[in-house]
C-alpha positions as CSV (number, residue, x, y, z in Angstrom):
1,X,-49.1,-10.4,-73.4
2,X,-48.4,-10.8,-69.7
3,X,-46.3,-8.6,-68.1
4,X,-43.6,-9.4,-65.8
5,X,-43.2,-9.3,-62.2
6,X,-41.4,-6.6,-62.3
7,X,-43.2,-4.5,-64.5
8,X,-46.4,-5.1,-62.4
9,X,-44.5,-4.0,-59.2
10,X,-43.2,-1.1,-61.0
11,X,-47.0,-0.5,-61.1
12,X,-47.5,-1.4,-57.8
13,X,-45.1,0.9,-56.2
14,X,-46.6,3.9,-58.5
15,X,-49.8,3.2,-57.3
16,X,-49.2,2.8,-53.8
17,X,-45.9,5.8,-54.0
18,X,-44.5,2.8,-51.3
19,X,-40.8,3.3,-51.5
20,X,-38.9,0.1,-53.2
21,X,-37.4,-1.1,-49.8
22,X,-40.7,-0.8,-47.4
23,X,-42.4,-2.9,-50.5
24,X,-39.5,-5.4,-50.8
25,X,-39.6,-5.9,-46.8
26,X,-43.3,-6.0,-46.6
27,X,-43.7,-8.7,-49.3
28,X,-40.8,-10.2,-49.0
29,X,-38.8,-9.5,-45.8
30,X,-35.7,-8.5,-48.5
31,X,-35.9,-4.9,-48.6
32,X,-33.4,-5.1,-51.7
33,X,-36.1,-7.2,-53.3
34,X,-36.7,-4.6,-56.1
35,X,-32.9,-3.6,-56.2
36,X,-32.7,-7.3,-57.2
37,X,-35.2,-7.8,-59.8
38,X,-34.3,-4.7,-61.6
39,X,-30.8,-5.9,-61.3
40,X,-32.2,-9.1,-63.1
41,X,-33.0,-11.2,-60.4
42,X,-35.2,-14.3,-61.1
43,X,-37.8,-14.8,-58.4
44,X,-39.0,-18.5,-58.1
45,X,-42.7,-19.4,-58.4
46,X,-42.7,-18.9,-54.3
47,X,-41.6,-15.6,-54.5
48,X,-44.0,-14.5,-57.0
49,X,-47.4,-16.0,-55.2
50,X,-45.9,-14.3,-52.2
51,X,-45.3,-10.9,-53.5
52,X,-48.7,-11.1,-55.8
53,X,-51.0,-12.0,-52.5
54,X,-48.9,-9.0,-50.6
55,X,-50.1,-6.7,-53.9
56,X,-53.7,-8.1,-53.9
57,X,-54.1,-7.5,-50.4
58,X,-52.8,-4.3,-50.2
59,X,-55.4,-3.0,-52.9
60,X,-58.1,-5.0,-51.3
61,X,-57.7,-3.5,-47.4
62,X,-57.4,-0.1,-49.6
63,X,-60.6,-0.2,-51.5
64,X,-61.9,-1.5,-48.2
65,X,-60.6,1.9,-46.5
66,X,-58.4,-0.1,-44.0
67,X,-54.9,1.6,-45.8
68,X,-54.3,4.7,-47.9
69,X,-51.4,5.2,-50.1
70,X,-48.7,7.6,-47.5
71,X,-45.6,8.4,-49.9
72,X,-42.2,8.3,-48.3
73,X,-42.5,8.3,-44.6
74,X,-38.8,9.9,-44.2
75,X,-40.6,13.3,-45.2
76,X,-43.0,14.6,-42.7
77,X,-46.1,16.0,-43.7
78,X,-44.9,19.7,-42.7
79,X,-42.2,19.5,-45.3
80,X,-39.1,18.6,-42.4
81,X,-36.5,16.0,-44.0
């Protein structure tokens, strides 16, 4: 059984620990794009090739050793909020 959007970008978001906004804005330039589908949003065929290839890619320039998965940005890396 396929899974849903959402499910996968549940997945997605574990993977990469992106926060739901930065994904929603970087995918989709909604940063309540998440918010949304877990809200029961519908996203069109558009919306789902768009936010698919923004997923593919990501994993692609990772494996590649262009990106690496950062975590929340709003907490620094010596533990300052």
């Amino acid at each position: 059984m396929e899974r849903s959007l959402l499910q996968r970008i549940e997945a997605f978001l574990k993977e990469s620990q992106m926060p739901p906004s930065v994904f929603g804005r970087a995918a989709a330039r909604d940063p309540r794009l998440v918010s949304d589908l877990r809200g029961g949003r519908e996203p069109g065929r558009r919306m789902t090739c768009r936010v698919e290839h923004f997923m593919n890619k990501w994993r692609a320039d990772r494996y590649a050793g262009i990106v690496v998965p950062r975590g929340d940005r709003r907490v620094s890396a010596g533990g300052r909020a």
